[in-house]
Every structure is written in C-alpha cells, then in structure tokens.
C-alpha positions, -999 to +999 in steps of 0.1 A: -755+464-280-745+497-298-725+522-280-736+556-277-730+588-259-742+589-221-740+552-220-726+533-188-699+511-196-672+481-181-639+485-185-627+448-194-593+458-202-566+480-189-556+497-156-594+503-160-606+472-155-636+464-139-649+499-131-677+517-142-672+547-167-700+570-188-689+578-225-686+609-234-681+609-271-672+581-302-656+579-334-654+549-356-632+527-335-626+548-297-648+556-273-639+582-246-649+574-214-651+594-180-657+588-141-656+620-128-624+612-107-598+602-122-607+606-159-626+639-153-656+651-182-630+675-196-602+654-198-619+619-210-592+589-217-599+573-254-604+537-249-608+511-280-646+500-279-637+462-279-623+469-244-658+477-228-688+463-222-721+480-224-750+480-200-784+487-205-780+524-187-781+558-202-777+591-189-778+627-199-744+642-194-750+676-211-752+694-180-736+667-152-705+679-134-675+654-123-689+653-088-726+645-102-708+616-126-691+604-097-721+596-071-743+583-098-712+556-106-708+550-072-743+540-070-746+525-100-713+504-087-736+493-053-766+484-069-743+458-089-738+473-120-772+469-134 
C-alpha cells in the first residue's frame, strides 16, 4: 500500500514499536510521523518508511491539533487498529 500524508501507520521498529502514529509529511525514503503526545504535529520524528506499516485509514490533519490526533489514535488503538 502507498504511503501518503494523513495516513495511520504501525510502527514495526524502534522505541516506536507497535504504536499507532498519523504521517505528517514524506520524502523519497522518510516518513515523519506524529501522535500527538510524544512526537507532537510540530515536532514530527522522521522514521524510514520500511519501518511502518500502513493501514487502510486516512485522516485530514490540516486543521487537527495534538490533543485531537491523540483521541482519534487512542481510539483507533481500541477498536484494534483497523
């Protein structure tokens, strides 16, 4: 599946791993990815793509804040990551 922007992702790798992150932007080979939290919107971390996993989920973060970001991952996290 092709990465893009707003697109809910698995951290396989890493001190991340396992949790649920949105990206926030992409270049060739990184993807930065936030959670609201600890990796807020302004302050993404740049994570190589082979390290995540894509799911089928898509959001519009133009206009989310951290605390949005973080509720819709914590549900997103409940519902089983789907």
């Amino acid at each position: 599946m092709q990465l893009q922007k707003g697109m809910v992702v698995r951290a396989i790798a890493g001190k991340e791993m396992d949790h649920f992150y949105v990206i926030t932007d992409l270049d060739a080979r990184f993807a930065f990815i936030a959670d609201g939290k600890h990796r807020p919107l302004d302050r993404p971390k740049r994570k190589n793509v082979r390290h995540l996993r894509a799911t089928s989920t898509v959001w519009d973060i133009g206009d989310m804040t951290d605390r949005a970001l973080r509720r819709s991952l914590q549900e997103f996290s409940a519902k089983g990551g789907y």
